[in-house]
C-alpha positions as CSV (number, residue, x, y, z in Angstrom):
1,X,0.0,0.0,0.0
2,X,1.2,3.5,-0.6
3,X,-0.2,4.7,2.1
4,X,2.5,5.8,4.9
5,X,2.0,5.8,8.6
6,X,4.3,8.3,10.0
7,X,6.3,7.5,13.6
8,X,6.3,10.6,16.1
9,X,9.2,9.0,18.9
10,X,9.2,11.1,22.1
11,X,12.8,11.5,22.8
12,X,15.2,12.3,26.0
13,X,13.0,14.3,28.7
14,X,15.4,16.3,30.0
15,X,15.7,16.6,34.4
16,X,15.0,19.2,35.8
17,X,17.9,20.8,38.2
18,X,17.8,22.9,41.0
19,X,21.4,24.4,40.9
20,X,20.3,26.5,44.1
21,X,19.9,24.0,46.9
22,X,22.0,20.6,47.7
23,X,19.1,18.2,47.4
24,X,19.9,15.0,45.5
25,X,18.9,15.6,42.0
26,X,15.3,14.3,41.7
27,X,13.3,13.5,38.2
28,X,9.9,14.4,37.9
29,X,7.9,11.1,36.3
30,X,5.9,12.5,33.3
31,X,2.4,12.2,32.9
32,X,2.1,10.1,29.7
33,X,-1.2,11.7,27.9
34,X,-3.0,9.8,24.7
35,X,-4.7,11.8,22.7
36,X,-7.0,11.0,20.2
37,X,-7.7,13.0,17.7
38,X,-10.7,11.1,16.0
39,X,-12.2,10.4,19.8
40,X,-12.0,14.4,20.2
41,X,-13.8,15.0,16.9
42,X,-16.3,12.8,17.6
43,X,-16.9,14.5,20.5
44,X,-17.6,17.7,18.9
45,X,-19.8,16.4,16.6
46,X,-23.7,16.6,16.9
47,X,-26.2,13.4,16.8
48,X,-27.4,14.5,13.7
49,X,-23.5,14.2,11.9
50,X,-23.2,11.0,13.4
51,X,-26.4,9.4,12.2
52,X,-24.8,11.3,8.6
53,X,-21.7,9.6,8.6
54,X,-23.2,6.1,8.7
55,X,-25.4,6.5,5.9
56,X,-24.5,6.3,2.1
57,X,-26.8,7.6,-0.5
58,X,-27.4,7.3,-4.2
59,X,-29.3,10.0,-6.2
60,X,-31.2,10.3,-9.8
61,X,-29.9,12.7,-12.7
62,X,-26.0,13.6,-13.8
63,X,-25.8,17.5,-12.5
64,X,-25.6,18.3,-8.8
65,X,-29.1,19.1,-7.3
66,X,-31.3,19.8,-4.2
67,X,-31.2,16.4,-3.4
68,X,-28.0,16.0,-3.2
69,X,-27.7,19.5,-1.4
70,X,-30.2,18.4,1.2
71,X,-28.4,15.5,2.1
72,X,-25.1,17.5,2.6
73,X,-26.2,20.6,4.4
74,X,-29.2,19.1,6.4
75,X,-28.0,15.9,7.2
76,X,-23.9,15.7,7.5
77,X,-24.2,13.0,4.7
78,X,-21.3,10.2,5.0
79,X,-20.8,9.5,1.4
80,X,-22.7,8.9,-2.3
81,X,-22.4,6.3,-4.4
82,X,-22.9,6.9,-8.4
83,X,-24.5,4.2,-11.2
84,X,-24.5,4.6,-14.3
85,X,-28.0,6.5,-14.6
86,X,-25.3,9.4,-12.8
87,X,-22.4,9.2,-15.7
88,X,-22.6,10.6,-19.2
89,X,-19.4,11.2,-19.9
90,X,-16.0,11.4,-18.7
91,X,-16.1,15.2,-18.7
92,X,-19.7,15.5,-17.0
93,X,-18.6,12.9,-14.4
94,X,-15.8,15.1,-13.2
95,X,-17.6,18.3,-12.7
96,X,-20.8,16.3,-11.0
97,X,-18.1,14.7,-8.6
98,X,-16.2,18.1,-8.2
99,X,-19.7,20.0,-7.6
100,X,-20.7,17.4,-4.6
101,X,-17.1,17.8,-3.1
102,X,-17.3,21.5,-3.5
103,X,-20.9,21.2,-1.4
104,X,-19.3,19.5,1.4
105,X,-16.3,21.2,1.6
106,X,-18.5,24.4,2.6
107,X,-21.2,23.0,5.0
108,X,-19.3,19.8,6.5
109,X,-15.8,19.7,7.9
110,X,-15.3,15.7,7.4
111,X,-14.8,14.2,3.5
112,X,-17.2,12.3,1.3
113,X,-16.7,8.6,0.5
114,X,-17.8,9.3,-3.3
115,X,-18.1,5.4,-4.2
116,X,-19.1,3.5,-6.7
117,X,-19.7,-0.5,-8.3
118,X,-16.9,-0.6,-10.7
119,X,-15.8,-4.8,-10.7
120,X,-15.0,-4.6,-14.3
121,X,-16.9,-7.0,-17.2
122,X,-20.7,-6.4,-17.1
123,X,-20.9,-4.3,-13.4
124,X,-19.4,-1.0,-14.8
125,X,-20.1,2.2,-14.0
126,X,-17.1,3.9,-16.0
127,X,-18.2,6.9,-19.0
128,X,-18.5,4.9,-22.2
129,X,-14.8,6.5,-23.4
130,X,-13.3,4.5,-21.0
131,X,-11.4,1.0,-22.2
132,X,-13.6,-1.5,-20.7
133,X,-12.4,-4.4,-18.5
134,X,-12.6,-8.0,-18.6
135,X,-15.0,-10.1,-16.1
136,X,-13.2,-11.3,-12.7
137,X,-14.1,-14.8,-14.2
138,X,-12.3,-14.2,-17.3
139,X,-9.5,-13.4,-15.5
140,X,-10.2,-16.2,-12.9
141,X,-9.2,-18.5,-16.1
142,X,-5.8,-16.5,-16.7
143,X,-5.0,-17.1,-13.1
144,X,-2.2,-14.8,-12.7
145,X,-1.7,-13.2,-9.6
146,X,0.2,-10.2,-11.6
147,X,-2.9,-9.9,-14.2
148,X,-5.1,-9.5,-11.1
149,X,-3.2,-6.8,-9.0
150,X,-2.7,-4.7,-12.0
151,X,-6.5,-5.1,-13.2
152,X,-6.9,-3.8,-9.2
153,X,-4.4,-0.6,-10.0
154,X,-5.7,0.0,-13.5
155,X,-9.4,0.0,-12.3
156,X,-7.9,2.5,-9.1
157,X,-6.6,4.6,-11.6
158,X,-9.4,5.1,-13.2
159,X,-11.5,5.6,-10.1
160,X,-8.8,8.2,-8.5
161,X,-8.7,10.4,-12.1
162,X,-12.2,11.2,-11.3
163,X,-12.3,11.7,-7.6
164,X,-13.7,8.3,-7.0
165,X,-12.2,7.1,-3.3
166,X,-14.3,3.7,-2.5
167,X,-14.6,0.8,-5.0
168,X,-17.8,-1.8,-4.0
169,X,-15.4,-4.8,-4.8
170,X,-13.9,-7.1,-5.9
171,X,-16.8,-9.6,-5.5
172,X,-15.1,-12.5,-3.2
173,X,-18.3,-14.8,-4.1
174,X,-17.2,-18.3,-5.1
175,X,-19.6,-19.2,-8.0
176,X,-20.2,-22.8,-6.7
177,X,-24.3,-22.6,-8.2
178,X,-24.7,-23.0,-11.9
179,X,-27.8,-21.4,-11.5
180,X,-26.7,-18.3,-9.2
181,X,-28.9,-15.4,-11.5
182,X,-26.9,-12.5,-9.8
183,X,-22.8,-13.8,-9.7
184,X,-21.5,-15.9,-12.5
185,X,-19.2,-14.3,-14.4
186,X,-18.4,-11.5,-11.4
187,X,-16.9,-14.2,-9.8
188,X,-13.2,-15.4,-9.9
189,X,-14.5,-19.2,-10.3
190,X,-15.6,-21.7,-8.4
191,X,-12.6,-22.3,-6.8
192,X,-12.3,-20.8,-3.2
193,X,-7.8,-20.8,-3.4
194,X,-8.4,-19.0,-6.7
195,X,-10.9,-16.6,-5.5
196,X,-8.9,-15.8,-2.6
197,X,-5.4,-15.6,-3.9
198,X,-6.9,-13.3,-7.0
199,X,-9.1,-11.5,-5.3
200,X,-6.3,-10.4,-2.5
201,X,-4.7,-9.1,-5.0
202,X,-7.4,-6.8,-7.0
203,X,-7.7,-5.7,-3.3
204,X,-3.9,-4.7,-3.4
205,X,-3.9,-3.0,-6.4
206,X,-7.2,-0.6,-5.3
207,X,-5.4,0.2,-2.4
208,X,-1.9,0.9,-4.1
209,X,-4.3,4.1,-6.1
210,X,-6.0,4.8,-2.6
211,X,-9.1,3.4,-3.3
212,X,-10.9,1.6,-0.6
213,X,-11.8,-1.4,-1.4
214,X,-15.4,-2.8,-0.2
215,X,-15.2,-6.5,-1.0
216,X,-18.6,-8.4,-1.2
217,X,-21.5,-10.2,-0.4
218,X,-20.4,-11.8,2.9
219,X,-20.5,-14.4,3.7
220,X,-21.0,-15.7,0.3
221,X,-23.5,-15.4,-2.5
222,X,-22.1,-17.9,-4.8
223,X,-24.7,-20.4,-3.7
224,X,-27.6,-18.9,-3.8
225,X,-30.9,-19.4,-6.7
226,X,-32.8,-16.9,-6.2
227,X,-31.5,-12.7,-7.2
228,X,-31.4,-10.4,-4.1
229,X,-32.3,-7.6,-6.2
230,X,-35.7,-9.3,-6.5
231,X,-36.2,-11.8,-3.2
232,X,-34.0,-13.1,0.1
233,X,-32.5,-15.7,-1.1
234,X,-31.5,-18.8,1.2
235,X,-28.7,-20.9,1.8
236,X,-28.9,-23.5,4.0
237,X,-25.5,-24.2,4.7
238,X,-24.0,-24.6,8.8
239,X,-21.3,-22.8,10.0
240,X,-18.5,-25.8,9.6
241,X,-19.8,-25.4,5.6
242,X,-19.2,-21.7,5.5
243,X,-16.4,-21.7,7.1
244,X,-14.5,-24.2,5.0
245,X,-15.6,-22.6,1.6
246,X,-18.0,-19.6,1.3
247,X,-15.7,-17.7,4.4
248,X,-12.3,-18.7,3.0
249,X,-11.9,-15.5,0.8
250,X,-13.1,-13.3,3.4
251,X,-11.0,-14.7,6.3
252,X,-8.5,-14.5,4.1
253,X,-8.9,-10.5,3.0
254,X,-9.3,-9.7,6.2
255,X,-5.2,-11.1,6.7
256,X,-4.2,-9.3,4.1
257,X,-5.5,-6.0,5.5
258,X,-8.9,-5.4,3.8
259,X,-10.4,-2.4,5.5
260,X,-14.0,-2.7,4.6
261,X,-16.9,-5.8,3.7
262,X,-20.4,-5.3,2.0
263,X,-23.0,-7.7,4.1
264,X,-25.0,-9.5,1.9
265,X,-29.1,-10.3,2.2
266,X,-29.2,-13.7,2.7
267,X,-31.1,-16.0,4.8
268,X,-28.8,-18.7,6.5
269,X,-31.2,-20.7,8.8
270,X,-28.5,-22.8,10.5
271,X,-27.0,-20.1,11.9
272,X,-29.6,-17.4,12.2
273,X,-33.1,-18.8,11.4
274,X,-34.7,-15.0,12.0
275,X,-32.8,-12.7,10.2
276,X,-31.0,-12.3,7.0
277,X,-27.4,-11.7,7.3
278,X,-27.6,-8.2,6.6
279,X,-29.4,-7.8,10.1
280,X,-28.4,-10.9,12.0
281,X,-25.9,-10.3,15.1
282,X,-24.5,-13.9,15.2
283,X,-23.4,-13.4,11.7
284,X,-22.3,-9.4,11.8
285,X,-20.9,-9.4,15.4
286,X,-20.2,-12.9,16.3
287,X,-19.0,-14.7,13.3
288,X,-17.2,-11.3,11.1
289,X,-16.6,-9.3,13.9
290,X,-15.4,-11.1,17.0
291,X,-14.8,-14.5,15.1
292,X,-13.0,-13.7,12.2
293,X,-11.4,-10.3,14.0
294,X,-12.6,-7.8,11.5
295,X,-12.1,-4.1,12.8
296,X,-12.7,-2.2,9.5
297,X,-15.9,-0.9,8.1
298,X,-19.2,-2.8,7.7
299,X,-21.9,-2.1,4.7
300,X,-25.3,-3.5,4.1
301,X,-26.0,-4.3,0.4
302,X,-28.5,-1.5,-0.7
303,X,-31.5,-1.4,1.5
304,X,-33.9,-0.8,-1.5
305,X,-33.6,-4.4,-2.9
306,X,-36.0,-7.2,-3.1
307,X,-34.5,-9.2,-0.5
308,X,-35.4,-6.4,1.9
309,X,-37.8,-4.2,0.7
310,X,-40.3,-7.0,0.0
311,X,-40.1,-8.1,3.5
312,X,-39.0,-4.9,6.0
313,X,-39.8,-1.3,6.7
314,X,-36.8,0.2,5.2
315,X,-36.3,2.2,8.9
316,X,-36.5,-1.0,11.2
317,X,-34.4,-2.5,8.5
318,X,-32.0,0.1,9.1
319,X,-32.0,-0.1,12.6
320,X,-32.0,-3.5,13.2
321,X,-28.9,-3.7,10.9
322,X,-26.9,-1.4,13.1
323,X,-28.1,-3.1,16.4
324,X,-26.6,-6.0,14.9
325,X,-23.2,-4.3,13.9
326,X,-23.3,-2.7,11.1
327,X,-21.3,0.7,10.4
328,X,-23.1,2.0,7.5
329,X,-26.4,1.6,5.6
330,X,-26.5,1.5,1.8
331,X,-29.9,3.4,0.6
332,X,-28.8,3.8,-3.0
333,X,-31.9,5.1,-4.9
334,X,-35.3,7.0,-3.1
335,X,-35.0,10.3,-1.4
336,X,-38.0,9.4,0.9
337,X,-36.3,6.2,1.8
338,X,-33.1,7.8,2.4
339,X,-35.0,10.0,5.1
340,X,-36.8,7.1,6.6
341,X,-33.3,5.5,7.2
342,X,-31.9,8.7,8.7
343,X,-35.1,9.4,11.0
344,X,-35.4,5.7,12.1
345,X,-31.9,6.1,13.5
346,X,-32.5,8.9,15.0
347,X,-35.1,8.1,17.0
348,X,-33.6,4.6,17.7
349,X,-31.1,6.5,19.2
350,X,-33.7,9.3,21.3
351,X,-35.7,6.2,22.2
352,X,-32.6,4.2,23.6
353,X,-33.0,1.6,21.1
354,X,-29.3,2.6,20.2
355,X,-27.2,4.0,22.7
356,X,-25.1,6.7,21.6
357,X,-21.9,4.8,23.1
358,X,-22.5,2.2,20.1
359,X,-23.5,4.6,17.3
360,X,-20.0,6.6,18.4
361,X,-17.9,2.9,17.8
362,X,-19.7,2.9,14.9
363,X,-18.5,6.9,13.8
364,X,-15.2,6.2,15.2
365,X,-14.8,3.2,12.5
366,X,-15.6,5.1,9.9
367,X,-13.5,8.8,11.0
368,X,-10.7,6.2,11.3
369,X,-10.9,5.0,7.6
370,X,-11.8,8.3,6.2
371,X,-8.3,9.3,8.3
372,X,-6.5,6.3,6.9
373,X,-6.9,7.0,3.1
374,X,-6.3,11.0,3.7
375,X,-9.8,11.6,2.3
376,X,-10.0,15.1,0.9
377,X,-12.8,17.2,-1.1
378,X,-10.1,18.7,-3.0
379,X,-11.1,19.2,-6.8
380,X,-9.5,17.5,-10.0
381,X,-9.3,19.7,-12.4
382,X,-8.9,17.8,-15.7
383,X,-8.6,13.5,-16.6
384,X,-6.4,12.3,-19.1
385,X,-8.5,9.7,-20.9
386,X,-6.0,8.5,-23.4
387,X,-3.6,7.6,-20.8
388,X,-5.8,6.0,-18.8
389,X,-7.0,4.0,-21.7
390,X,-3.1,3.3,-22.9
391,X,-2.7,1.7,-19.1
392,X,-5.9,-0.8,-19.5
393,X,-4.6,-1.6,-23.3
394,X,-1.2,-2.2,-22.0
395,X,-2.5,-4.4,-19.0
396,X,-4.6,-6.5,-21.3
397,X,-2.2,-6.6,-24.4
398,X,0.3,-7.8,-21.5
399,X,-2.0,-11.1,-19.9
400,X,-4.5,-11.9,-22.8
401,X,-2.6,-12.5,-26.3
């Protein structure tokens, strides 16, 4: 990662001396003081920016708006994601991304996550200028840990020349179900070694550009029948399945320092017969977080799919996601849902549903993130399209003939 930690080493406290008196020379024991600088924002933050940060919104049309202006100076917004209903071109991209940033900057002192699903093959949001990239299965079949990491860098590359800083993938699925509708070819195979060694290193290359990288759907959606855009599926695997196959890529990401996962909507009735994993505690808290040691970021799936939307109140859905661990909630189309997710949280949180204590663990995780990647609002001013496009030609010219 090119991302540097830098070392502050408190050196040689000096004694103090009392050259007027005979008195053996004492030392005076410091106080040692920790202070955190993300525990004292969070401090100084209202309710209302906290409920903000853990929310991430997408919006209709490709110009900057009220909507979007509502969700940054009303309600301390953490982040947008764009589709491809947002992107015209490369040139209209910049200045939509730009015009958010430029919002924020003014009413909010913490950065956007401006995010986005770009996994390459047939899930592409990139302007139609941009050199398209193959499917993760395609270059499952190549195999080549090399090919994967610099697909990872050129996709980052892309992402960072328009002010994208968060990148929902790569997919860590293993296609194991012929008749998955919603993975196939977004998957590295059905393989779990290959999907984990490959999909480490897409991971690596994201990060090398400084682009988080989301990987998803845990704990797995490569066996599932039925499309989560359009029902909850479910899987009825145990736990002793999961975790030698579906939970392999995961477990391994998470060793090789992956600082956020996407939680999918699944039903897994062996291990939480109630809830779907996107709200289930045993499978957020007990299994990702306190099993499998996860301390980064956690993100529901979008809250305005089948799986959910068909069967939940978008606000309790919201709320019991968070109760069960969740950092942020995905609501990535309706305004009005968008405000039923931030008012259900907010009066979970006046109703002492939520206790303020967990929604700031939940703030903290995310400040840190945002603090790790050196998010900014800062402008780009132009994108070079034909270098960009000279990278992905060289990449593919390099590992496919």
């Amino acid at each position: 990662m090119l991302l540097i930690l830098t070392c502050f080493n408190l050196s040689g406290c000096s004694k103090e001396i009392d050259h007027h008196h005979n008195e053996e020379e004492k030392t005076v024991p410091l106080k040692k003081q920790t202070i955190d600088p993300i525990q004292n924002q969070i401090e100084t933050m209202s309710l209302d920016e906290k409920i903000g940060q853990m929310v991430l919104v997408g919006f209709d049309g490709t110009m900057y708006n009220n909507h979007i202006k509502e969700m940054i100076e009303k309600y301390h917004i953490g982040g947008f994601i764009l589709f491809q209903r947002n992107i015209q071109n490369s040139e209209q991209t910049l200045s939509l991304i730009n015009a958010i940033k430029a919002s924020n900057s003014k009413n909010n002192k913490l950065p956007l996550f401006i995010s986005v699903d770009e996994e390459g093959g047939r899930v592409s949001r990139m302007p139609k200028e941009m050199k398209k990239l193959p499917t993760n299965e395609k270059i499952g079949e190549v195999n080549n840990k090399n090919f994967s990491f610099t697909i990872g860098k050129v996709i980052g590359l892309q992402l960072k020349s328009f002010g994208f800083n968060m990148n929902f993938a790569p997919v860590l699925d293993i296609n194991s179900n012929p008749k998955n509708p919603i993975i196939g070819d977004r998957s590295f195979g059905s393989n779990e070694k290959i999907v984990h060694t490959l999909g480490i290193e897409t991971i690596k290359g994201l990060q090398c550009q400084n682009i988080i990288s989301v990987v998803k759907h845990f704990p797995g959606h490569g066996d599932t029948a039925i499309d989560s855009h359009l029902g909850l599926p479910t899987v009825d695997h145990d736990l002793d399945r999961l975790k030698s196959f579906e939970l392999v890529p995961f477990v391994n990401a998470i060793k090789n320092n992956v600082n956020a996962i996407m939680v999918a909507h699944i039903l897994f009735p062996k291990i939480d017969a109630n809830n779907p994993a996107t709200f289930s505690k045993r499978i957020i808290t007990d299994i990702l977080r306190n099993n499998l040691a996860f301390d980064g970021v956690i993100i529901t799936d979008d809250m305005e799919m089948g799986a959910i939307s068909k069967n939940y109140p978008i606000g309790q859905a919201a709320v019991k996601s968070i109760q069960a661990g969740s950092d942020i909630v995905l609501v990535c189309h309706a305004y009005e849902n968008q405000l039923a997710v931030l008012n259900a949280l907010k009066n979970a949180i006046l109703n002492n549903e939520i206790s303020e204590e967990i929604i700031n663990d939940h703030v903290y995780r995310i400040l840190k993130l945002k603090k790790k990647y050196n998010l900014t609002d800062a402008s780009i001013q132009t994108i070079n399209i034909e270098h960009i496009n000279s990278e992905v030609y060289n990449t593919l010219n390099e590992y496919l003939n």
